[in-house]
Backbone as a ProteinNet text record, in pm:
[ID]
protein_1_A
[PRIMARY]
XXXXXXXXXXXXXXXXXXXXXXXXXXXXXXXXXXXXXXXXXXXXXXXXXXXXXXXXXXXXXXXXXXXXXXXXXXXXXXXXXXXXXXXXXXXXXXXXXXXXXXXXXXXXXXXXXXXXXXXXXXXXXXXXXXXXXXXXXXXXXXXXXXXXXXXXXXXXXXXXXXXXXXXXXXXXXXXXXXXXXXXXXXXXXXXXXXXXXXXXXXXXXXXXXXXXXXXXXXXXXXXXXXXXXXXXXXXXXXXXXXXXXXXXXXXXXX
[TERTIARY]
-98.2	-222.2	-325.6	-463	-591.9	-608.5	-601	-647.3	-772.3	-797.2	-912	-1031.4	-1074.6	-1187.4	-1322.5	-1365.5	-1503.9	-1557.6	-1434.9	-1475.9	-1358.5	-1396	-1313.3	-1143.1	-1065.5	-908.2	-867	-785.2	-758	-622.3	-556.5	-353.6	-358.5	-214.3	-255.2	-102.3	-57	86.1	66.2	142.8	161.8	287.4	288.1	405.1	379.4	499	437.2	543.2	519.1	642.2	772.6	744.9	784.3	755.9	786.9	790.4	704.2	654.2	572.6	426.9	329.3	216.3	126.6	152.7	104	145.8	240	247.4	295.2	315.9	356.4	191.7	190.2	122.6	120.8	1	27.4	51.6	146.2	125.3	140.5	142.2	66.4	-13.6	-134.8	-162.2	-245.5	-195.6	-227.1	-310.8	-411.3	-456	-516.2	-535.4	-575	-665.4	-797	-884.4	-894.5	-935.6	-930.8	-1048.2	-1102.2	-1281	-1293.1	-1399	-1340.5	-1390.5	-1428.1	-1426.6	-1274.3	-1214.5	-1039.4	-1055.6	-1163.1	-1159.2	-1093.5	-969.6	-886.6	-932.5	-925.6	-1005.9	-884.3	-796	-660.5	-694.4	-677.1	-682.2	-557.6	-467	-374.6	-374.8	-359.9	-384	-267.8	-246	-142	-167.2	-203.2	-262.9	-127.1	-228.8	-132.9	-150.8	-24.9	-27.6	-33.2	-55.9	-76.4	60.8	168.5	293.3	420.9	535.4	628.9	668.3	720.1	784.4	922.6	969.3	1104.4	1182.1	1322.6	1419.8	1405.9	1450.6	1493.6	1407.2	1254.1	1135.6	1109	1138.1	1147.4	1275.4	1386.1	1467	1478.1	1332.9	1307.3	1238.2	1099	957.4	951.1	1036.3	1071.7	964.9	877.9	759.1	809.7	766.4	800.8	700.2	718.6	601.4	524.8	603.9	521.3	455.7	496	408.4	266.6	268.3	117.6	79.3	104.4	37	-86	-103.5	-250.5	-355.7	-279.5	-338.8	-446.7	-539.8	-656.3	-597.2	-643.6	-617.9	-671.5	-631.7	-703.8	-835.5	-867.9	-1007.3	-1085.6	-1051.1	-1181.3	-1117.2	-1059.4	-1066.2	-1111.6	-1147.4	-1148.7	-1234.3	-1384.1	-1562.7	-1540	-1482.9	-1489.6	-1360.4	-1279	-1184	-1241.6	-1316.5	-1374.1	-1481.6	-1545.8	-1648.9	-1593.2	-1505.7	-1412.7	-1345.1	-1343.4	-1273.3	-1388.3	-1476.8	-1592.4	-1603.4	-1600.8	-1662.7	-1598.8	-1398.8	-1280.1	-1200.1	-1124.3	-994.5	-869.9	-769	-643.9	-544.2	-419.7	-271.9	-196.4	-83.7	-32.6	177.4	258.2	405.1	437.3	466.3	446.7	374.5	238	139.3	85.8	37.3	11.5	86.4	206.6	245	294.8	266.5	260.4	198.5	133.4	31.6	-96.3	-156.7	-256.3	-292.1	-210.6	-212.7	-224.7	-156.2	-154.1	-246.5	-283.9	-420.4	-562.2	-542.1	-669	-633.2	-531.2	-512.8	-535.9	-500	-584.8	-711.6	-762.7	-942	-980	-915.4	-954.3	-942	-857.4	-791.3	-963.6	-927.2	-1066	-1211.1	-1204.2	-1348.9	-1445.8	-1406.4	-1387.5	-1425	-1525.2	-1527.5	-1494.8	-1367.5	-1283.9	-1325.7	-1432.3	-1488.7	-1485.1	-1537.9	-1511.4	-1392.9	-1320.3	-1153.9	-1154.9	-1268.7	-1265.3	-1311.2	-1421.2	-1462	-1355	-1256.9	-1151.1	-1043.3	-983.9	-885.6	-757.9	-615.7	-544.8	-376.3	-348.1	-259.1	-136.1	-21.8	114	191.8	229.7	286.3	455.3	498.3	613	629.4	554.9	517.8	537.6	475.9	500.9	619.7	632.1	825.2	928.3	940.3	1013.1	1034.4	905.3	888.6	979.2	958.8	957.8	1153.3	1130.4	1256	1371.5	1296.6	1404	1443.6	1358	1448.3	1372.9	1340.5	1262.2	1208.9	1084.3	1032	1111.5	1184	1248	1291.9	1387.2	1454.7	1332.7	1228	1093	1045	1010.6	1004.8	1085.7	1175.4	1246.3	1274.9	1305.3	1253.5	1165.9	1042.2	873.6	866.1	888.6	831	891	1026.7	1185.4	1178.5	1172.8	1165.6	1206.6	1274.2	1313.8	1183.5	1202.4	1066.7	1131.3	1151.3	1106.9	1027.9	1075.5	1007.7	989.9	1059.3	1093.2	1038.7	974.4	917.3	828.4	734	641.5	561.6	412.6	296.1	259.1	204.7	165.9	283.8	346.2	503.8	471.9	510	497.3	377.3	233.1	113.4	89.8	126.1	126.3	239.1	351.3	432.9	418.4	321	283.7	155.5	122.4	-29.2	25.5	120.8	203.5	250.4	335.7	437.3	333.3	242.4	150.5	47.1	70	38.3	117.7	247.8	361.7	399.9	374.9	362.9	310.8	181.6	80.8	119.2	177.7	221.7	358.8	421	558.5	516	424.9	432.8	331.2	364.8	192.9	141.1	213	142.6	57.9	61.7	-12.6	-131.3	-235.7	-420.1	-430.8	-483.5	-542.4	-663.6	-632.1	-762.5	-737.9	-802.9	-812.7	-747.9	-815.4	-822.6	-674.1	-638.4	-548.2	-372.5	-468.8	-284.4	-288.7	-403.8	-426.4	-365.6	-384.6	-340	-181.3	-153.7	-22.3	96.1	39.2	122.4	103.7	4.4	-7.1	142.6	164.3	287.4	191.9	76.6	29.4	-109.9	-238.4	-348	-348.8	-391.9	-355.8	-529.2	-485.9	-663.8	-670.7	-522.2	-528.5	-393.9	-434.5	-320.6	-187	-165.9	-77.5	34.1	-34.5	-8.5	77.4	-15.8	-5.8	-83.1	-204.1	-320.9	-333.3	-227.7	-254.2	-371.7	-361.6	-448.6	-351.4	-416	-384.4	-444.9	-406.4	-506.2	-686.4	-664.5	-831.5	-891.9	-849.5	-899.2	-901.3	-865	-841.1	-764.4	-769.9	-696.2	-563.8	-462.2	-327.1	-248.2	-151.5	-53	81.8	78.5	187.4	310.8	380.1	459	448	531.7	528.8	566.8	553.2	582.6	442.9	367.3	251.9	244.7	314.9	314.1	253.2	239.2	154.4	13.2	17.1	-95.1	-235.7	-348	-534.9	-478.3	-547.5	-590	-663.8	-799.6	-921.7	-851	-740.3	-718.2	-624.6	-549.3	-461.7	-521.7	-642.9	-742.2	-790.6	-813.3	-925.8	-791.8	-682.7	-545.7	-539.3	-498.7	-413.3	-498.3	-624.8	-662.8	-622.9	-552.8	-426.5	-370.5	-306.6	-222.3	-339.3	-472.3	-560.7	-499.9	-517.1	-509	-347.5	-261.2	-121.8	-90.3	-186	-229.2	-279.9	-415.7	-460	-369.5	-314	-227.1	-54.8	-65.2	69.6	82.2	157.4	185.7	147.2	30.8	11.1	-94.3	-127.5	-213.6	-329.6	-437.6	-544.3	-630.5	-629.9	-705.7	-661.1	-513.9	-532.6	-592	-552.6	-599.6	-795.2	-881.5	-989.7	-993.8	-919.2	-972.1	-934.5	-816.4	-837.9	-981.7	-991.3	-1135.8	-1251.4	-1273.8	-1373.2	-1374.5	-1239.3	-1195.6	-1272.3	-1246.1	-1276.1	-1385.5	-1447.2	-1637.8	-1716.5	-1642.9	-1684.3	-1677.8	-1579	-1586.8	-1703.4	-1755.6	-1882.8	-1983.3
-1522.1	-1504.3	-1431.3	-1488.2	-1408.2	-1279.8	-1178.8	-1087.4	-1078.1	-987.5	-983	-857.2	-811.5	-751.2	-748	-612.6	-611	-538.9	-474.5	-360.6	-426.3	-432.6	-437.4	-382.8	-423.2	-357.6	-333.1	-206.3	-168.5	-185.5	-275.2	-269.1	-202.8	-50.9	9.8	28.7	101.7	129.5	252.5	344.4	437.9	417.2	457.5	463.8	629.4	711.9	845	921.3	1060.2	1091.1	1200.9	1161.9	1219.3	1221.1	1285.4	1299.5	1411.8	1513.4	1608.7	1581.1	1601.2	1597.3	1668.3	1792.3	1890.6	1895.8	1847.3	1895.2	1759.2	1645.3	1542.5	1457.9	1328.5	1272.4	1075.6	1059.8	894.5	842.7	729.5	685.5	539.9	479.4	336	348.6	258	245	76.2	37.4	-134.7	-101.3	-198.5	-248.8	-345	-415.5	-575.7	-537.5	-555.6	-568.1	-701.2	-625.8	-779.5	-775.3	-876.3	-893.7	-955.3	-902.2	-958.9	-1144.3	-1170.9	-1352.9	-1342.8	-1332.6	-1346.6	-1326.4	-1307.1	-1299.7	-1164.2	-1178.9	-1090.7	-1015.8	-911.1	-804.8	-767.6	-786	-707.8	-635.5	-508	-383.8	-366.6	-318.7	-244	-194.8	-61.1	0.1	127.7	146.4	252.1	367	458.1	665.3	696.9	777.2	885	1036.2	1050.3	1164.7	1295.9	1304.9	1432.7	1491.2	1467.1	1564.6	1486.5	1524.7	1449.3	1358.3	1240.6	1150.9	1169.4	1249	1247.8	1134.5	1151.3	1054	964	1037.5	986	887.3	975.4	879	745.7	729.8	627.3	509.6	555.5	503.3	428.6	418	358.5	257.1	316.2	254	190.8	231.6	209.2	202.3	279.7	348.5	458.8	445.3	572.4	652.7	781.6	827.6	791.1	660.3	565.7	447.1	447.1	337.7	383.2	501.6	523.9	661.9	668.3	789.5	737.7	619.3	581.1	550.8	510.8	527.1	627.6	571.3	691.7	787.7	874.4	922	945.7	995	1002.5	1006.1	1160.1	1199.6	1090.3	1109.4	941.9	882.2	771.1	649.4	691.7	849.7	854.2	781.7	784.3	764.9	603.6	576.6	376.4	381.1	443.7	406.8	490.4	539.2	564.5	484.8	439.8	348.5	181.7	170.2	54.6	79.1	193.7	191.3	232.5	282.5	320.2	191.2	280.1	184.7	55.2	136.2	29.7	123.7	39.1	55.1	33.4	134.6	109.5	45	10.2	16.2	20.7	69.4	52.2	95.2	66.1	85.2	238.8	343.3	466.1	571.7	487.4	548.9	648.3	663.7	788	934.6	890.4	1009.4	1057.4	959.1	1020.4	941.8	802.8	728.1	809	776.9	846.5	970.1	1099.5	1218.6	1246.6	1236	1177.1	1156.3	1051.6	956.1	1095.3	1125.3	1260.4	1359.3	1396.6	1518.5	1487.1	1385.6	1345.1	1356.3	1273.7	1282.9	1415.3	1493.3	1632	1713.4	1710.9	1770.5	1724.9	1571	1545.4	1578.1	1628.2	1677	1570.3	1481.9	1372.8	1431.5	1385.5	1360.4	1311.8	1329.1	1217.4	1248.9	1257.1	1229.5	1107.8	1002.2	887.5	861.7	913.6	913.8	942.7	1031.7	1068.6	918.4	822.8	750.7	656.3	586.8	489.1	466.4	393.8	344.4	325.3	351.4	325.9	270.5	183.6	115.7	150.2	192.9	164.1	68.3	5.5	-102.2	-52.2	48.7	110.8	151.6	191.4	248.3	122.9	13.7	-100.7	-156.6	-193.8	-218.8	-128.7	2.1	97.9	58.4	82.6	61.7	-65.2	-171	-283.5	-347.8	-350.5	-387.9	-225.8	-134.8	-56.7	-94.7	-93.6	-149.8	-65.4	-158.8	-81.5	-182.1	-164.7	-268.8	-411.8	-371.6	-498.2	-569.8	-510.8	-617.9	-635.1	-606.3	-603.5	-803	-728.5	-922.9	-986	-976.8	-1058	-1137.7	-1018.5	-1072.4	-1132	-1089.7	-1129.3	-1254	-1273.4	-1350.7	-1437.8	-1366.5	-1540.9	-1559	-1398.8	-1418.5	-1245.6	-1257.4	-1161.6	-1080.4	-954.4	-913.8	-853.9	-954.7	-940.9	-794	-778	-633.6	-517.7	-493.1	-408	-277.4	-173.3	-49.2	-94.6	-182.7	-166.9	-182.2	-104	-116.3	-249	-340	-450.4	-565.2	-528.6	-638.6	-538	-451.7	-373.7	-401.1	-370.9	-378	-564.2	-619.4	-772.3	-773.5	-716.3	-758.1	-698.1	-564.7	-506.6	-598.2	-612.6	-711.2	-872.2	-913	-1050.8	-943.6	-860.3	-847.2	-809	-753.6	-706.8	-860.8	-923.4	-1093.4	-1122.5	-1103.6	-1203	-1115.3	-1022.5	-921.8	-949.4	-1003.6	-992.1	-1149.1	-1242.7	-1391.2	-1389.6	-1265.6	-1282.8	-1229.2	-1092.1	-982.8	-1023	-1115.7	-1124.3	-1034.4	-928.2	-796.9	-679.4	-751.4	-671.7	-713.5	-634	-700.7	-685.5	-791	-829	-738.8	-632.8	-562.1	-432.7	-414.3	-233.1	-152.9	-154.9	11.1	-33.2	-133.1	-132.4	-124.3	-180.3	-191	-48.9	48.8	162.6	244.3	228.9	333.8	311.5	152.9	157.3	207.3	220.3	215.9	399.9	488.6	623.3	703.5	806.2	884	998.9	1013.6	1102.9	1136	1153.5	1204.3	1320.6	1311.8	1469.8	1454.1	1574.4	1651.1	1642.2	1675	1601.3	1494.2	1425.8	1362.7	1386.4	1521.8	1555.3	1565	1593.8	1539.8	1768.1	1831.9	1977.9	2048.8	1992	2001	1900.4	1907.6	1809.7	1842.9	1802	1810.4	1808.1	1924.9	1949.1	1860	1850.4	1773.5	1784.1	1893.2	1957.9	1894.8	1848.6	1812	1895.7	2025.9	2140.1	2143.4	2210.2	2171.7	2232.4	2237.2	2285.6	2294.5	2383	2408.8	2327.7	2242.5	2115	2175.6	2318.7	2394.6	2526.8	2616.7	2748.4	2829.9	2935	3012.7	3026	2949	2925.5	2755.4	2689.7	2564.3	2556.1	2477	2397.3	2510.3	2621.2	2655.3	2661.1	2702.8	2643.5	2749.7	2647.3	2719.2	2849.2	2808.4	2919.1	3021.9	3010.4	3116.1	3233.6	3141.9	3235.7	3251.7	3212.3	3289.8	3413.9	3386.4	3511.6	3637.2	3601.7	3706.3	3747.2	3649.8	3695.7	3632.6	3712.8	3659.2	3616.7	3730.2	3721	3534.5	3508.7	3412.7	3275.4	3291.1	3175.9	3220.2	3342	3408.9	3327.6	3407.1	3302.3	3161.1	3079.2	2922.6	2892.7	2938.2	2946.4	2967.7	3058.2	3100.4	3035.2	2909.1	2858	2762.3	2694.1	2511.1	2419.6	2443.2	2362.1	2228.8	2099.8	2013.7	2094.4	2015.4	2062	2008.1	1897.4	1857.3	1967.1	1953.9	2025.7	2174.6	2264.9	2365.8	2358.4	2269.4	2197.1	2196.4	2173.4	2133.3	2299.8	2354.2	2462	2551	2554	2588.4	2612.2	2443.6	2390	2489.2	2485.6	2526.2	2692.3	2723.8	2852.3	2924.7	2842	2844.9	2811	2741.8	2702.6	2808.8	2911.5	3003.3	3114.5	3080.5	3179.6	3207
2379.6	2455.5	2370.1	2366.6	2304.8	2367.2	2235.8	2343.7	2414.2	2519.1	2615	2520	2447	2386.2	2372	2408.8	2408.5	2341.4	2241.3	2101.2	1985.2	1862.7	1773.5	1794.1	1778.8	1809.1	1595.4	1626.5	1463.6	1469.7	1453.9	1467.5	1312.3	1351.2	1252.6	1225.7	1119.8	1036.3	942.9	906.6	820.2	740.3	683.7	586.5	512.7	507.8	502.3	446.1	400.6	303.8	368.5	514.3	620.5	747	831.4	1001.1	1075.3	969.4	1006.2	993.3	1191.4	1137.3	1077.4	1059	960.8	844.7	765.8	658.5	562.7	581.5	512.2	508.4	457.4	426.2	417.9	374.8	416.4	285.9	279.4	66.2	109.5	228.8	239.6	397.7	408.1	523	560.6	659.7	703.5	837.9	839.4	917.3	934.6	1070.3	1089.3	1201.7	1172.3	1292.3	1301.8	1481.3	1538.3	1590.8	1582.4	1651.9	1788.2	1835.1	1978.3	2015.6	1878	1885.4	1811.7	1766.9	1731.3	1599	1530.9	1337.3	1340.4	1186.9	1170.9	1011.1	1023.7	892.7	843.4	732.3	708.2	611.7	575.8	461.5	489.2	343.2	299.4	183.5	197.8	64.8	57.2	-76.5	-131.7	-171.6	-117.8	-164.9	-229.8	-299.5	-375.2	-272.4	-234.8	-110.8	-167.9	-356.4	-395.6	-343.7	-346.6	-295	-340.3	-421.5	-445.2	-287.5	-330.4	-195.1	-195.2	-88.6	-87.5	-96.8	-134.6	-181.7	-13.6	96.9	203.5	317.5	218.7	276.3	187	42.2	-51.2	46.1	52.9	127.8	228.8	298.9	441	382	317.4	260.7	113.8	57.6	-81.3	-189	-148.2	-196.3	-293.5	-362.4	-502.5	-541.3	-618.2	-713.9	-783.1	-871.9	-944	-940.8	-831.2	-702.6	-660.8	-664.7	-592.9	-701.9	-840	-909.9	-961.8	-972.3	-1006	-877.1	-771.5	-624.4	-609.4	-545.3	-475.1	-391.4	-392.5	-274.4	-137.2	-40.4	69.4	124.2	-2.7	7.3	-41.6	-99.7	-199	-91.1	17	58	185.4	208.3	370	468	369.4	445.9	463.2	367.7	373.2	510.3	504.9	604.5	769.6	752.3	879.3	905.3	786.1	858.9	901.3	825.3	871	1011.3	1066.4	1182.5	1317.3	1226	1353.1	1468.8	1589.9	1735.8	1771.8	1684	1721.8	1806.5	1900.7	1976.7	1881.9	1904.7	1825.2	1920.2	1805.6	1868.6	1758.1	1812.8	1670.6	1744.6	1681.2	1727.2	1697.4	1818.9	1829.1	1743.1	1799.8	1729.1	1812.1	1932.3	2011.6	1982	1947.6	1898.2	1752	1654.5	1517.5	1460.5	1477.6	1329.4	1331.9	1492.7	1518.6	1500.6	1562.4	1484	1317.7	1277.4	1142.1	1078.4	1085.9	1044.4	1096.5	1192.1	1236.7	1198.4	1111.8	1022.6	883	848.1	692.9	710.9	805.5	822.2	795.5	882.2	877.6	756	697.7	562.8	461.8	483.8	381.8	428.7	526.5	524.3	615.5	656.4	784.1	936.4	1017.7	1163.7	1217.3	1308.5	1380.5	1495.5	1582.2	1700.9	1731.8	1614.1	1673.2	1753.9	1733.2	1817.5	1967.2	2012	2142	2222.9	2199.1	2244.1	2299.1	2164.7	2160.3	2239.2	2257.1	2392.9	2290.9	2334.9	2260.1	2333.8	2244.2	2323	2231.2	2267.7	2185.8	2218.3	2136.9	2202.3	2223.9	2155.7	2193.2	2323.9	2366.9	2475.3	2580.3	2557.1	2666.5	2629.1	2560.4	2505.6	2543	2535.6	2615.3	2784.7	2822.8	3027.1	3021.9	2944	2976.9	2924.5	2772.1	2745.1	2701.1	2624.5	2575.5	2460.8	2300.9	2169.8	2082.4	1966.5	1865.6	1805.3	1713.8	1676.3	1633.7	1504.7	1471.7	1577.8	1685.8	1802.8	1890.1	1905	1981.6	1933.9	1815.2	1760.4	1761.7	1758.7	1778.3	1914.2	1976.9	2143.1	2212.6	2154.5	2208.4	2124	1971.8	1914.9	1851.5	1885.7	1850.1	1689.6	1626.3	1455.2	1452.3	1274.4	1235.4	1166.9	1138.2	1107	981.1	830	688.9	671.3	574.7	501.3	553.1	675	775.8	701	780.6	718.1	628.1	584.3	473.9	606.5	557.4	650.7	673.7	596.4	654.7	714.4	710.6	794.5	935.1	932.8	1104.3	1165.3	1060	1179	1218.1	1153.2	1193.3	1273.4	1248	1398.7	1493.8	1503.8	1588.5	1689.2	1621	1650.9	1748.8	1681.7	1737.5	1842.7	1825.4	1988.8	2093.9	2064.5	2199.3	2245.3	2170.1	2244.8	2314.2	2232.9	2317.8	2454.2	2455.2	2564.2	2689.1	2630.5	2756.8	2796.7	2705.1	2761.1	2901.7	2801.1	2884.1	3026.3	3010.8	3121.3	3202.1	3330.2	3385.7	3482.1	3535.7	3534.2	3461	3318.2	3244.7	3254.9	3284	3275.9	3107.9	3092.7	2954.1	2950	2947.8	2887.1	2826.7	2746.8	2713.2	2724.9	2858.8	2934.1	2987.1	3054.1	3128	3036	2908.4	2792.8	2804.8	2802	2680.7	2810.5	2924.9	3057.7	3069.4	3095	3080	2980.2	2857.2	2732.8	2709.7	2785	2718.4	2849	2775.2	2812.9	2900.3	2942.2	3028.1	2954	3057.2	2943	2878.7	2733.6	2690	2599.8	2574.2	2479.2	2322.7	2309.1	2172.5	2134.4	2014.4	1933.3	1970.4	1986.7	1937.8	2041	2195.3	2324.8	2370.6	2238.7	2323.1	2439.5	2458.8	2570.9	2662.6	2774.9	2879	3015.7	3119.6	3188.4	3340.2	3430.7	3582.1	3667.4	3768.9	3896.2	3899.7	3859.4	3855.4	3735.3	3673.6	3500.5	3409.3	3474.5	3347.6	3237	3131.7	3037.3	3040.1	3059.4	3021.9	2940.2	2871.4	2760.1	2811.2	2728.3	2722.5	2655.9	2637.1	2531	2562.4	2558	2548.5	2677.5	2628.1	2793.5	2897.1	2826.5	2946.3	2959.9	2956.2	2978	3109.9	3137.5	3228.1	3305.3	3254.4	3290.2	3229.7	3270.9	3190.3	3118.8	2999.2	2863.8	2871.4	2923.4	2980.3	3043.9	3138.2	3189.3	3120	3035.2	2944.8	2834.5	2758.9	2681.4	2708.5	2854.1	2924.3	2938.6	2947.7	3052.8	2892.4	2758.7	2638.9	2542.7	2492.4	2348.4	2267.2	2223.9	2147.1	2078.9	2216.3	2234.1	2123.9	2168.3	2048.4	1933.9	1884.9	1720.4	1681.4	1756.2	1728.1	1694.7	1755.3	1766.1	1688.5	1585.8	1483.2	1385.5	1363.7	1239.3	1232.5	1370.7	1385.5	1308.8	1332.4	1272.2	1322.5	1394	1467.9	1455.8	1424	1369.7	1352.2	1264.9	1303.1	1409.8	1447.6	1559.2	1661.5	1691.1	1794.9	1786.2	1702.2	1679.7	1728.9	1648.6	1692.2	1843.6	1918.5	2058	2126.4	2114.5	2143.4	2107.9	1977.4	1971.6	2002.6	2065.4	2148.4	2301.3	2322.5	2469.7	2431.3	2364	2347.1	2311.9	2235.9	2203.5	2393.1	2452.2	2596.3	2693.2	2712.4	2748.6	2753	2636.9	2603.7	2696
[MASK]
++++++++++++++++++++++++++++++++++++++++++++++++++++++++++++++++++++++++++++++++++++++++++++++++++++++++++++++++++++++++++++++++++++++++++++++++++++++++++++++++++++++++++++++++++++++++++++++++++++++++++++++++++++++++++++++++++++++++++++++++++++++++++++++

């Protein structure tokens, strides 16, 4: 099935030298925009993540040191890769909770505005594959799209089979509305404030601590009770976006 679009869609992939979104990095990244007449834009490109690549992350991705030491890096590719993504909708295979983060902590690192991010709608397709069947990508295509998925872990094999299974998705599933908002509502794990899914939201729309011994209560209110508790958050491990939105929360108070 075509998808239904009324903004550019970015099917996206990382390949990375680890599992942490603070402190690891990207050393391939794919994407295939999709236009909302069906023309397909594919970029893939190889960074040098500036950081040795562990053995165990080579092992998945089979990406090496000497694979990407002549590679650009981030900073230099950031402005072209944000303007390539400006005033698009994503998806990408459990990307809500680590491509995406990720990808808005490099931005950030390089010196990057990822506001554009607040606007965008985002769909995982893990996320609808979970509700729905329960697998993981490879058995995902296979299921949806009656083929093995070749080159397993390289970025551009995942974001193209990512891109195919959320078609074959919306063919199989005819409760799914072909649209947007409706993949991007079904497929998110709850609304949150940032990436990173530590600032969720109460009945009221307030912001809440998704973690900690103030979990589920406003931010604002445990700013105002324990200053403190920002300074800790700042100086934690914690992304930088999110750190950023706390921020915000906290310049608002004023």
């Amino acid at each position: 099935m075509k998808l239904n679009l009324k903004r550019p869609m970015v099917f996206f992939d990382l390949e990375t030298t680890g599992t942490s979104i603070t402190s690891d990095r990207i050393v391939e990244i794919s994407m295939v925009k999709v236009m909302p007449n069906g023309e397909e834009i594919v970029k893939t490109r190889r960074i040098n993540p500036e950081m040795p690549i562990p053995a165990e992350a080579t092992a998945v991705h089979h990406i090496t040191d000497e694979d990407v030491r002549n590679e650009p890096t981030f900073k230099q590719l950031a402005k072209s890769l944000r303007e390539f993504i400006q005033g698009c909708d994503f998806c990408g295979f459990n990307s809500n909770r680590f491509d995406l983060p990720l990808l808005a902590e490099e931005f950030l690192r390089a010196g990057v505005d990822v506001d554009l991010f607040k606007k965008a709608k985002y769909i995982d397709v893990q996320n609808i594959f979970h509700k729905k069947e329960e697998r993981t990508l490879v058995a995902a295509y296979r299921f949806y799209c009656g083929k093995e998925l070749e080159a397993a872990h390289s970025a551009a094999a995942d974001t193209m089979a990512t891109y195919e299974v959320l078609c074959s998705q919306l063919d199989r599933y005819n409760d799914l509305e072909n649209s947007v908002e409706s993949l991007s509502e079904f497929s998110s794990r709850g609304k949150t404030a940032d990436f990173a899914g530590r600032i969720g939201y109460n009945d009221k729309g307030e912001e809440v601590f998704n973690f900690g011994k103030y979990r589920d209560q406003s931010v604002e209110a445990v700013f105002r009770k324990e200053p403190s508790y920002y300074d800790w958050i700042m100086n934690g491990d914690f992304p930088a976006y999110t750190k950023k939105i706390f921020t915000e929360i906290k310049l608002r108070m004023r």
